[in-house]
C-alpha positions in Angstrom: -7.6 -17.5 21.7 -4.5 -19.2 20.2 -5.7 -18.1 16.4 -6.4 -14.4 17.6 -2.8 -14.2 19.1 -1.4 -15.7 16.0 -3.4 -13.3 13.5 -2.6 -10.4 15.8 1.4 -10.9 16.3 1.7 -12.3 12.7 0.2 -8.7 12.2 2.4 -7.1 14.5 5.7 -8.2 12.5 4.2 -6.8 9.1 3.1 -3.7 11.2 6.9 -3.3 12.2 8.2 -4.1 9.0 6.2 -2.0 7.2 7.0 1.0 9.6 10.2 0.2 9.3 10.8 -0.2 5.2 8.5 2.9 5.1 10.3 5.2 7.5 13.8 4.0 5.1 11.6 4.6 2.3 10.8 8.8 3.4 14.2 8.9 4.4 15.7 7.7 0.8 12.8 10.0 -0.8 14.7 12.8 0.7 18.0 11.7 -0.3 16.7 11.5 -3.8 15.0 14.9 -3.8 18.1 16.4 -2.8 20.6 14.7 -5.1 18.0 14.6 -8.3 15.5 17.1 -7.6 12.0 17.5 -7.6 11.8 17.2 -11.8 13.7 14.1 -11.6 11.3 13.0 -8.9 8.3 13.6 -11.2 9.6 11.6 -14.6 10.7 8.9 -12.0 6.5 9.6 -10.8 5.6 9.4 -14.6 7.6 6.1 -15.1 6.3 4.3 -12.3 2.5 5.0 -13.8 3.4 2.7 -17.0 5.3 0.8 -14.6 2.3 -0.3 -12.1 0.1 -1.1 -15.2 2.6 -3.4 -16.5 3.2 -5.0 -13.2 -0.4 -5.3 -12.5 -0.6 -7.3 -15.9 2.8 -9.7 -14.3 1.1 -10.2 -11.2 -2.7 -10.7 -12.3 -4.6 -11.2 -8.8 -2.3 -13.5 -8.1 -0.9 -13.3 -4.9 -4.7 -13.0 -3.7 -5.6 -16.1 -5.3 -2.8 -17.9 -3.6 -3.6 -16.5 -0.2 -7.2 -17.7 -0.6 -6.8 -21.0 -1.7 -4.1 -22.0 0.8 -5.9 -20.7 3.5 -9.4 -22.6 2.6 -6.8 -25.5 1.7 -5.6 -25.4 5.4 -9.1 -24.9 6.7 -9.8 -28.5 4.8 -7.0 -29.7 6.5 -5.6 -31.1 2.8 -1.6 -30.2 2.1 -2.0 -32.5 -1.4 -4.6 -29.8 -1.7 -1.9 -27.0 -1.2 0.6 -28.2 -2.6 -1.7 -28.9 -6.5 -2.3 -24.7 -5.7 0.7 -23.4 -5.5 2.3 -25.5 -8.2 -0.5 -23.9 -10.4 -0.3 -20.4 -9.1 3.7 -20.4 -9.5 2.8 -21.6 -13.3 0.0 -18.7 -13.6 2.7 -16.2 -12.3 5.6 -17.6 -14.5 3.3 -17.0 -17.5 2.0 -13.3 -17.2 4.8 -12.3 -15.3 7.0 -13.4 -19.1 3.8 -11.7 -20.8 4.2 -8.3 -19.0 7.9 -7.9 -19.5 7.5 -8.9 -23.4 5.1 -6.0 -24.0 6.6 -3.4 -21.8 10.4 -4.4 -23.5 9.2 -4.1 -27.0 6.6 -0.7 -26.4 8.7 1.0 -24.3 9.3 3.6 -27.3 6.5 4.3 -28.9 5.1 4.6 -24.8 7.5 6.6 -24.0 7.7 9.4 -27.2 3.9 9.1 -28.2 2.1 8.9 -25.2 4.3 9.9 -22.2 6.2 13.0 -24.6 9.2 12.8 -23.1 12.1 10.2 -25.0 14.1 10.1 -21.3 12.0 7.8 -20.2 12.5 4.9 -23.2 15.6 3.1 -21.4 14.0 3.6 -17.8 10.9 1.6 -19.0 13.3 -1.1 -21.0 15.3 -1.6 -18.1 12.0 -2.0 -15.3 10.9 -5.0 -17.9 13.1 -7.1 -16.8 12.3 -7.0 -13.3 8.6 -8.5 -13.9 8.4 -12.0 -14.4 10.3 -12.1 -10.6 8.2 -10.1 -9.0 5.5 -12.3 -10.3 6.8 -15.4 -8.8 7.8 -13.7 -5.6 4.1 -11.9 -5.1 2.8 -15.5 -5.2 5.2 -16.7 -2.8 4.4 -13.7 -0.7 0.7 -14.9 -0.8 1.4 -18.3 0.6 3.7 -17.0 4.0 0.6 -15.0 4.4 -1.9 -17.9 3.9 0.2 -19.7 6.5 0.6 -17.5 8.9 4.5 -17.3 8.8 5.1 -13.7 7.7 8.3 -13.1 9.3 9.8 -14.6 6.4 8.0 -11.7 4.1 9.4 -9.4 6.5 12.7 -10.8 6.5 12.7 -10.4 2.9 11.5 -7.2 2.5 14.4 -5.7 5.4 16.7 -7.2 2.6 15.4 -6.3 -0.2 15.0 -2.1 1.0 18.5 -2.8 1.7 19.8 -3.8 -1.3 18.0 -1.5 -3.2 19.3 2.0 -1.1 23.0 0.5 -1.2 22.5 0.1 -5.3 20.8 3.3 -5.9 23.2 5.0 -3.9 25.9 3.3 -5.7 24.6 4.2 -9.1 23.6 7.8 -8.2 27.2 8.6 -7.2 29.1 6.8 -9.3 27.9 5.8 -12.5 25.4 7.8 -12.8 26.2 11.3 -11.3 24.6 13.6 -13.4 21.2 14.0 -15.8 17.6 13.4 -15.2 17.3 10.0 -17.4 20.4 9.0 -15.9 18.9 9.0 -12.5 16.0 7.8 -13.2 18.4 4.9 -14.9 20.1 4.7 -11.2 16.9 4.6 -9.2 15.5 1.9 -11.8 18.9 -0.4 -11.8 18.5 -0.6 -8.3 15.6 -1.5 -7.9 16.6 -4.4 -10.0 19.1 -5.5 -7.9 16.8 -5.5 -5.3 13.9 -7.3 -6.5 16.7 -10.2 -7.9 17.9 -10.8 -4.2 14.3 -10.8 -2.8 13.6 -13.7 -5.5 16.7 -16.0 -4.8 15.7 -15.4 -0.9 11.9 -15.8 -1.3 12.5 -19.3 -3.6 14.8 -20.4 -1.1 12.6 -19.7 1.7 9.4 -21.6 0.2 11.5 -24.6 -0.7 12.3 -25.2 2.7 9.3 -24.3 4.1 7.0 -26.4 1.8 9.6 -29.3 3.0 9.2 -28.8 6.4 5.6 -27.8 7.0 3.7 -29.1 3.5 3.1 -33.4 3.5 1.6 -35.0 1.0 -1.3 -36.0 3.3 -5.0 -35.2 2.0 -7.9 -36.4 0.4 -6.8 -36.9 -3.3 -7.0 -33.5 -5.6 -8.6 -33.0 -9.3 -6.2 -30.7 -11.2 -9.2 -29.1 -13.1 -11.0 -27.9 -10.3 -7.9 -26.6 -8.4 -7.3 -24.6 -12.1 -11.0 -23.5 -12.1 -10.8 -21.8 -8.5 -7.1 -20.2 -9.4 -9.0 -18.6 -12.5 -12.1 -18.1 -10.7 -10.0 -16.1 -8.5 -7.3 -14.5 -10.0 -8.9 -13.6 -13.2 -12.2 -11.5 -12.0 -9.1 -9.5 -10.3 -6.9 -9.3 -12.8 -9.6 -8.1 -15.5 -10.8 -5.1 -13.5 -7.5 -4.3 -12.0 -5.9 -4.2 -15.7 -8.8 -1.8 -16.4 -8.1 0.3 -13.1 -4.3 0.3 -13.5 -4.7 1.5 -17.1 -6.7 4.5 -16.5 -4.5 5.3 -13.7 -2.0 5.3 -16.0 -4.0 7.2 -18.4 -4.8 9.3 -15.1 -1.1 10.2 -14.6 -0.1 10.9 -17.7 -2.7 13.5 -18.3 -1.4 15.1 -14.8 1.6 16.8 -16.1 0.0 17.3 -19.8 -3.0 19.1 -18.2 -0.8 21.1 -15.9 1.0 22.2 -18.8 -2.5 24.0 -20.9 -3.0 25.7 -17.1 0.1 28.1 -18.1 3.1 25.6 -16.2 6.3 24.9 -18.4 7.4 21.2 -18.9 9.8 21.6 -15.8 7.6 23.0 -13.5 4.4 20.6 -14.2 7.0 17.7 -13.6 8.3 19.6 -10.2 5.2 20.1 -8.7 3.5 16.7 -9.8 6.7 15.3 -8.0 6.6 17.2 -5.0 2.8 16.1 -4.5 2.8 12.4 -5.6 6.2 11.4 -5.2 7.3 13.4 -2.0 4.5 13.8 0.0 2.1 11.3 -0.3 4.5 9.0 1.2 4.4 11.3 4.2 1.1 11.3 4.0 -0.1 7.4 3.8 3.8 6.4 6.5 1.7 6.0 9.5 -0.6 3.7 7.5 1.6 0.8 7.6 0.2 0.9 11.7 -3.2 -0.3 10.5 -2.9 -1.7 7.0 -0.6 -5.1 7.9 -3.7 -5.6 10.6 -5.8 -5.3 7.7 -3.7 -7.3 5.4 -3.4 -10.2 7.3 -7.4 -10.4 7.5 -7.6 -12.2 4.2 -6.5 -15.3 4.7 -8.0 -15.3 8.6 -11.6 -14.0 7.0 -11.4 -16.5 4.4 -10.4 -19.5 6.9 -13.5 -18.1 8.7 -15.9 -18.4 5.4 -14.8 -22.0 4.4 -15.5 -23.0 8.7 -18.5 -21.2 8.2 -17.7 -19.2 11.9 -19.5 -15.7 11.0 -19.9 -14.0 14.0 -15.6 -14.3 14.4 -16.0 -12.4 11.0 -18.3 -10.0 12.3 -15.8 -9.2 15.4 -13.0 -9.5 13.4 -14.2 -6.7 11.0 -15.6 -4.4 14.1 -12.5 -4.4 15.8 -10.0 -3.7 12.3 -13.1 -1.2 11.5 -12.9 0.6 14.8 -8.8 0.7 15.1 -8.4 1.4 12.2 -10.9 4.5 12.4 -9.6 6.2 15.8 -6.2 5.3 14.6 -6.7 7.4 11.6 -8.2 10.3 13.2 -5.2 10.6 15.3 -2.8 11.0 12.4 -5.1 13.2 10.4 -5.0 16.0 13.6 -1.2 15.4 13.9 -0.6 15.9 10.1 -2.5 19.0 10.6 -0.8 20.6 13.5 2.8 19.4 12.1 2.3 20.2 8.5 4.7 23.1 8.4 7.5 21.3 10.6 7.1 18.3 8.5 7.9 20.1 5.1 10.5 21.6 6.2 12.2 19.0 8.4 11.7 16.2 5.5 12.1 18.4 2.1 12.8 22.0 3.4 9.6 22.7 1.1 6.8 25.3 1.9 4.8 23.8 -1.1 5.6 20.0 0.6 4.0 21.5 4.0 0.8 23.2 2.1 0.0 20.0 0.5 0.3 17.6 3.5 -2.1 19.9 5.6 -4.6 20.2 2.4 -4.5 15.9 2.3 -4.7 15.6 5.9 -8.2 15.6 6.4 -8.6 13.3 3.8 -6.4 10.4 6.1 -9.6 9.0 7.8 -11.4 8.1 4.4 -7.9 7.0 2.6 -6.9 4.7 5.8 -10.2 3.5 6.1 -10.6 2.0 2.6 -7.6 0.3 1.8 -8.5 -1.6 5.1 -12.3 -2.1 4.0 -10.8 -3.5 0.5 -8.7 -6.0 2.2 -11.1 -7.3 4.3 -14.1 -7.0 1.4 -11.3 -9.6 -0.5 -11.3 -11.7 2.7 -14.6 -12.3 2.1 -14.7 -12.7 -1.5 -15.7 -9.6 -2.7 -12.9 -8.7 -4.8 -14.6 -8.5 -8.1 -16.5 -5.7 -6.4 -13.6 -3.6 -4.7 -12.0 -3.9 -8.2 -15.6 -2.1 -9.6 -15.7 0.4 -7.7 -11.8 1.0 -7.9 -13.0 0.7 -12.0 -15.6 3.3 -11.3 -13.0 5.5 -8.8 -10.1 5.3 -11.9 -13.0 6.5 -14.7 -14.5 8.9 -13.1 -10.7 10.3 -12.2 -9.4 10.7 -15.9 -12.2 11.9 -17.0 -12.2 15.2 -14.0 -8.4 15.3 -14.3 -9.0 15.9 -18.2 -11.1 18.8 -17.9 -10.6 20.4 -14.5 -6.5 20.8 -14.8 -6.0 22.8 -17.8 -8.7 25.0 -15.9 -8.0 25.1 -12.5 -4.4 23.4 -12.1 -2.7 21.5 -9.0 -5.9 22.6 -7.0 -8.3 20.9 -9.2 -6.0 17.5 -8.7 -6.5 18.1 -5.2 -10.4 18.6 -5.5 -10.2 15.5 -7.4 -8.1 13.2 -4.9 -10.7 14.1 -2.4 -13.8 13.5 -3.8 -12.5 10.0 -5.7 -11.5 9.0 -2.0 -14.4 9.5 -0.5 -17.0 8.3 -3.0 -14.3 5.1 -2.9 -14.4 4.9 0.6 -18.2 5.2 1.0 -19.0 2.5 -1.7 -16.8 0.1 -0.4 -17.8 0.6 3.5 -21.6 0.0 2.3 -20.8 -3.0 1.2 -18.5 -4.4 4.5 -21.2 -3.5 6.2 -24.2 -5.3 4.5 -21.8 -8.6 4.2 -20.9 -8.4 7.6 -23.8 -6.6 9.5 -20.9 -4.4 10.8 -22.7 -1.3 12.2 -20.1 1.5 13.0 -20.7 3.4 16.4 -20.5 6.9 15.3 -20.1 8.8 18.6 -17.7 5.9 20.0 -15.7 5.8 17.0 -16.1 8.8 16.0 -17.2 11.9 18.2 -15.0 10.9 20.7 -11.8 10.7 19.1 -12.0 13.7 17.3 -12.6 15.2 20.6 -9.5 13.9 21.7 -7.5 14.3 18.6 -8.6 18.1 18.4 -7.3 18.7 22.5 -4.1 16.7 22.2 -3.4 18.8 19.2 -4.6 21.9 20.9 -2.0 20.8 24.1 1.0 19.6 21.8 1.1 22.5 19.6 1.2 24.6 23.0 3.7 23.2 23.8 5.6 23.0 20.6 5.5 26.8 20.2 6.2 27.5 23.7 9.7 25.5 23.7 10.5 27.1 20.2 12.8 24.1 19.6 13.4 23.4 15.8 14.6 20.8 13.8 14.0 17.0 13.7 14.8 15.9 17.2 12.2 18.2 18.4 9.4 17.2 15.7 9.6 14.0 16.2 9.8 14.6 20.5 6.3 16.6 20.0 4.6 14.5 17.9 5.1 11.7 20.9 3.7 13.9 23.3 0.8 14.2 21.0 0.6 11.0 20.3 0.7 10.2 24.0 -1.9 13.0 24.9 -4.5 11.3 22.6 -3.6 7.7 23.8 -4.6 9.4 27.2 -7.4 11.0 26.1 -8.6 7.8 24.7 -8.9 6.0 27.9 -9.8 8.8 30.0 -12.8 9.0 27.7 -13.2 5.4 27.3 -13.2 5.7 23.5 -11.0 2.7 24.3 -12.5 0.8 27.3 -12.2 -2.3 29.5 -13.1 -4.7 27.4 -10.8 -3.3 24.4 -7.9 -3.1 26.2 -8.4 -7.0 28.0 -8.7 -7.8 24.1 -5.8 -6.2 23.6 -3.6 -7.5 26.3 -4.8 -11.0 25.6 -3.8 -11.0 22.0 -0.1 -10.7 23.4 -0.2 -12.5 26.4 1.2 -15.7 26.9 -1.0 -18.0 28.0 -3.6 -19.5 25.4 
């Protein structure tokens, strides 16, 4: 019981964390969109495609690898074991993450004029390469707090880090760079360096002591080789098919606004509405996530402690109860998204097209929700050279629709595509949870019945929400409580959620063992 209360309140702190940095994270998106606009939202968008392939090359499956290997160190009870794995996974880091920022420092012009069309975003990309080789280091320290269990020291980090980066941006945005679209995207990019320099002195600092306090040299004796053929046995499978997925994503991306442009949109107006989508409200969309995915998150090292001890039925329940959470979790949202959508655009971005899009993607929630969580706990188990195949497969098969289907049918066609992608995704991935694990999903349980009470408490709190004609964001946010209560209701009236869920529940956070 000990272990579950750990995994589950380690969980809880990367829950809050998460809702936290993300709820900052909408709010600053707004700030932005109304000091930049929506075009400057979009090149920042564009930027940050190149951007995640080159930082997928810095941080090359690390921080997976580390989380793996600590946690089957611990479960061999061997700190000399630990320690030979992070000294090589720090090296591993050090070395791409110096790799990556080369290659995005010296092709940041001819990637910027010949393939993204647009010379603005040369400096932007220049400036972002410097920031890699410490993000590198700092997602492999992030991977051994998790391993460890001691994520409050991620968290702590991460508080800063936000912090940082809104007081720089802000900083930069009024006063030395108060004007321009490349200037902004300048501001937003400078801060962001600041930020991710802070989190690096903190995060080193943090892993020092802790290796000194928790980390002895106690163990049976380690052979170097072997602890440098897991890392690459590991990282590399990862890093091979996420470089392929990040670069058609980038590929993906770039063909967005291009492809928008041959369906009859000027330069400015592909950029405004690619913004509005992908970099206004798709955070909207995915901010309740952060709920369910630090549960799923901290799976990976507790399903791979579970794999080297050999205890498979704890990762059968394990992956039933993250599986079943995190599905009447997500059907909640999705009916909330839907009855809110037009309050939510307007209170968050003042946009009609923001609230169109969010209720188009709502639906969609349960199947995007659902399949980050099935990757991380499909890595848990050591399938992450097949999440990365079918994210492979996902990425292709995306380029290749988002090629021919938006110069024909525009921002609707994207849509069509971000829909289908997710679902095939979703699909391939929960087939394979499900044959690893013998999971077997209880459709009218997990399903049936909380759409039943997702569809009344939306019925009930949008009654109510047109009845009291309140406006504004007090009053959005007061309704969607009420909803969220209703459902919580409905949940155990129905007993969706029933006795032996909630004594699971309440023993997680109880005190005695």
């Amino acid at each position: 019981m000990k272990n579950i209360q750990k995994f589950f309140k380690n969980a809880m702190t990367l829950t809050l964390t998460a809702l936290f940095m993300r709820g900052v994270s909408v709010a600053f998106n707004v700030y932005i969109s109304n000091k930049v606009g929506a075009e400057a939202i979009g090149l920042y968008t564009l930027l940050g495609s190149v951007y995640g392939f080159a930082l997928t090359l810095a941080t090359s499956g690390i921080s997976l690898a580390v989380t793996r290997m600590v946690a089957e160190a611990m479960g061999k009870s061997n700190d000399k074991l630990i320690r030979s794995s992070m000294k090589r996974c720090l090296g591993y880091a050090l070395f791409f993450g110096f790799l990556a920022s080369a290659l995005l420092f010296f092709l940041s012009e001819p990637i910027g004029i010949s393939w993204l069309a647009d010379e603005r975003t040369v400096r932007p990309l220049r400036l972002m390469s410097v920031t890699l080789p410490l993000i590198a280091l700092c997602s492999a320290i992030n991977g051994y707090f998790t391993a460890v269990r001691r994520v409050a020291k991620n968290a702590a980090s991460q508080i800063l880090e936000q912090s940082i980066k809104i007081g720089a941006t802000v900083v930069l945005l009024t006063a030395v760079f108060p004007s321009g679209i490349e200037n902004a995207c300048t501001a937003l990019v400078l801060g962001g360096a600041a930020s991710e320099l802070f989190s690096f002195v903190v995060m080193l600092s943090l892993y020092i002591y802790d290796k000194k306090r928790y980390i002895s040299n106690s163990g049976d004796a380690v052979e170097g080789k072997k602890v440098t053929r897991r890392l690459l046995g590991i990282a590399l499978p990862v890093a091979f098919s996420t470089y392929a997925r990040s670069g058609l994503l980038t590929i993906e991306h770039s063909l967005i606004p291009k492809g928008l442009r041959k369906n009859g949109s000027t330069r400015e107006h592909s950029l405004t509405v690619y913004g509005t989508l992908s970099g206004m409200v798709m955070p909207v969309v995915l901010f309740p996530s952060a709920l369910i995915s630090s549960f799923a998150g901290m799976t990976v090292p507790e399903l791979a402690e579970c794999m080297a001890r050999g205890h498979k039925r704890r990762i059968k329940y394990i992956c039933e109860r993250v599986f079943q959470l995190a599905l009447i979790f997500s059907i909640g949202v999705s009916a909330i998204l839907i009855c809110f959508s037009s309050e939510l655009g307007q209170v968050i971005y003042g946009s009609e097209t923001a609230s169109l899009y969010i209720k188009l993607l709502a639906p969609l929630v349960p199947a995007m929700y659902l399949d980050s969580t099935t990757d991380a706990m499909l890595k848990g188990l050591g399938e992450q050279f097949y999440s990365m195949n079918v994210n492979i497969i996902d990425a292709l098969i995306s380029v290749i629709l988002v090629y021919f289907l938006l110069p024909i049918y525009g921002i609707e066609g994207y849509i069509f595509i971000i829909f289908l992608m997710e679902i095939l995704n979703f699909a391939l991935s929960a087939t394979r949870l499900m044959a690893k694990t013998g999971l077997r999903p209880k459709i009218f349980a997990w399903v049936v019945k909380p759409l039943f009470c997702a569809v009344i408490s939306a019925v009930i709190s949008n009654s109510i929400f047109s009845r009291a004609q309140a406006t504004g964001a007090s009053a959005l946010v007061f309704h969607i409580a009420i909803a969220t209560a209703i459902y919580m209701i409905l949940l155990l009236i129905t007993k969706t959620l029933d006795r032996e869920d909630t004594r699971w529940l309440a023993s997680i956070f109880s005190k005695s063992s």
